[in-house]
C-alpha positions in Angstrom: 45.6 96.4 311.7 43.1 94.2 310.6 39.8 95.7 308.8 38.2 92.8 308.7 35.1 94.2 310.2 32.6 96.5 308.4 32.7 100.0 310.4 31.2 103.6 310.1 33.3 105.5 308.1 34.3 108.4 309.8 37.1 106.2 311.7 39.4 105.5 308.6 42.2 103.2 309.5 44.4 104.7 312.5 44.4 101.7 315.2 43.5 104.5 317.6 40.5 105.7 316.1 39.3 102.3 315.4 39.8 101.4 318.4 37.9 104.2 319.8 35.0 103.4 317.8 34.8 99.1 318.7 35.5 100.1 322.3 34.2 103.3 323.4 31.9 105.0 321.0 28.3 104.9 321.4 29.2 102.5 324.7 26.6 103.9 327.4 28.4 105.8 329.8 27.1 105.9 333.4 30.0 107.3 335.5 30.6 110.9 335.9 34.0 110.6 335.5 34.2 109.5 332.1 31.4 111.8 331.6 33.5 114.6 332.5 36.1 113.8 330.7 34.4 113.2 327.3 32.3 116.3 327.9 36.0 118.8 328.5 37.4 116.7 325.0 34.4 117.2 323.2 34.8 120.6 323.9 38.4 120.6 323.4 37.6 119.2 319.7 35.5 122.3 318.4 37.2 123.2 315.3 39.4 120.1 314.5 39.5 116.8 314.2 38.5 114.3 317.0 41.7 112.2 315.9 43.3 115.1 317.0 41.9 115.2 320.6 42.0 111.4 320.8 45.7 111.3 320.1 46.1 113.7 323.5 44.0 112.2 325.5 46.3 111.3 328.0 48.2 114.7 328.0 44.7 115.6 329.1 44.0 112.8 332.0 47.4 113.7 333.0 47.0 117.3 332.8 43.4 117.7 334.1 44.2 115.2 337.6 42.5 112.5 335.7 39.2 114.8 335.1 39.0 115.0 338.9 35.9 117.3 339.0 36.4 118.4 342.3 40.1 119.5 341.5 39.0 120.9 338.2 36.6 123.4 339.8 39.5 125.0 342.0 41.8 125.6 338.5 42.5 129.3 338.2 44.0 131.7 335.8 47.8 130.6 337.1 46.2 126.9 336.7 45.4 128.2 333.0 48.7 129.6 332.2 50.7 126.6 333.3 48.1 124.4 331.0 49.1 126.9 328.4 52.6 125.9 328.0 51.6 122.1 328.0 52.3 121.1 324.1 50.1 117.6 324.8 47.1 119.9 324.9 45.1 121.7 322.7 46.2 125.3 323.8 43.3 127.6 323.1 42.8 129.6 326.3 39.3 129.6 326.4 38.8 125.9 326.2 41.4 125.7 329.0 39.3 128.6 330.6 35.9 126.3 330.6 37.7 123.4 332.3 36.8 125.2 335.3 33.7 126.9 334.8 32.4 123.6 333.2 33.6 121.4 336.2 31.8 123.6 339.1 28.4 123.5 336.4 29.1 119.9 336.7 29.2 119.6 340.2 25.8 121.4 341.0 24.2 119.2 338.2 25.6 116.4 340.5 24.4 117.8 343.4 20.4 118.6 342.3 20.5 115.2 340.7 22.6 113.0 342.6 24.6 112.3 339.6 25.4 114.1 335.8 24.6 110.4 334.4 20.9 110.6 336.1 20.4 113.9 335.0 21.7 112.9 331.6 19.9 110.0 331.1 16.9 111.0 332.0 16.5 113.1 328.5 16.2 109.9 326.8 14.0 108.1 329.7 17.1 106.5 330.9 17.8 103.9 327.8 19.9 104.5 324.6 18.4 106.1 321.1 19.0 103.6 318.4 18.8 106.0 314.8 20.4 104.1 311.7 20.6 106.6 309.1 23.3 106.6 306.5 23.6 110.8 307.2 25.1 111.5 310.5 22.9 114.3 312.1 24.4 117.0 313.3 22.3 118.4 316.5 18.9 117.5 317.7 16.4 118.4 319.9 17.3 116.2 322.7 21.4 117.9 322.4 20.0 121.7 321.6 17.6 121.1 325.2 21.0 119.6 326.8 23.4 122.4 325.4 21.0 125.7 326.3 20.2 124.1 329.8 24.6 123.7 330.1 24.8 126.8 328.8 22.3 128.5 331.5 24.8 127.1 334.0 27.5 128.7 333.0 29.3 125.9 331.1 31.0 126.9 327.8 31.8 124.7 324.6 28.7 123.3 324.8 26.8 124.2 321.8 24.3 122.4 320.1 26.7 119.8 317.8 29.1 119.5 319.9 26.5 118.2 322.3 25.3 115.8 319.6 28.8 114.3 319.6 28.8 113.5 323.2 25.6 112.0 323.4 27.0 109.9 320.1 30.0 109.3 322.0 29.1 108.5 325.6 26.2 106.3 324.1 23.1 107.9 325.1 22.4 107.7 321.1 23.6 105.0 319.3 23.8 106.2 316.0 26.5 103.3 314.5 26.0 103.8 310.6 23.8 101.0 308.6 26.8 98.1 308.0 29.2 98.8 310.7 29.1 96.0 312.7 28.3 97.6 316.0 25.3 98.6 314.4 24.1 95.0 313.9 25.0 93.6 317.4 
């Protein structure tokens, strides 16, 4: 693995976390599907580490009918005990419990808006936020207005930082630390 490249910190040295940061992180996201999905991980993440999530990522895609919203929203409780016994996920009932709550939230955002990404994007007038700032922030207004409004909907795992980390992570703030090299493209 080759290092070769100044990055932010918080990615360390696993292949698949720097690969995750090169390739995905802080890449605007447009599709709802990958929306979704990053949205359900980030949730899955509260309390550990995002190496942790990332490394069962596709236990998830497999899992979760590859974050097929429409699927998702039909999961019930005998949906939720089979995900249970699945050792490639996180296995905290009420994160598996949100899956399905979050997806049907999700699909009347899509259906007021015509899509989660325009409803998304139009918190930051529809272009990235560029912040360089050697301390990572860990909520803001624009993810406590996102998290109360996902809240009202009936979504859960949706707090305040963990909506600060998807917005990092699906780009709509691209917050690469001063010297990582994505932060000077």
């Amino acid at each position: 693995m080759s290092r070769e490249k100044p990055r932010c910190f918080w990615c360390g040295d696993d292949p698949l976390y720097v690969a995750y940061h090169d390739e995905e992180w802080g890449v605007p996201v447009r599709d709802d599907r990958r929306l979704f999905e990053q949205l359900i991980l980030e949730g899955a993440q509260a309390g550990l580490s995002w190496i942790t999530v990332l490394k069962k990522r596709e236990h998830y895609r497999k899992a979760l009918a590859g974050f097929d919203v429409r699927k998702l929203a039909r999961f019930d409780d005998k949906k939720v005990v089979a995900l249970m016994r699945n050792a490639g996920l996180v296995r905290h009932r009420g994160k598996l419990e949100s899956v399905a709550l979050n997806a049907r939230a999700f699909i009347s955002i899509q259906e007021e808006h015509g899509s989660f990404s325009q409803w998304l994007w139009a918190h930051v007038d529809d272009a990235p936020v560029v912040r360089r700032s050697r301390r990572p922030r860990p909520t803001s207004a624009v993810a406590e207005k996102i998290s109360k409004e996902l809240k009202r909907r009936g979504m859960k795992f949706v707090g305040p930082t963990i909506i600060q980390a998807y917005l990092q992570a699906v780009g709509v703030f691209d917050e690469h630390l001063p010297g990582c090299w994505k932060a000077e493209k």
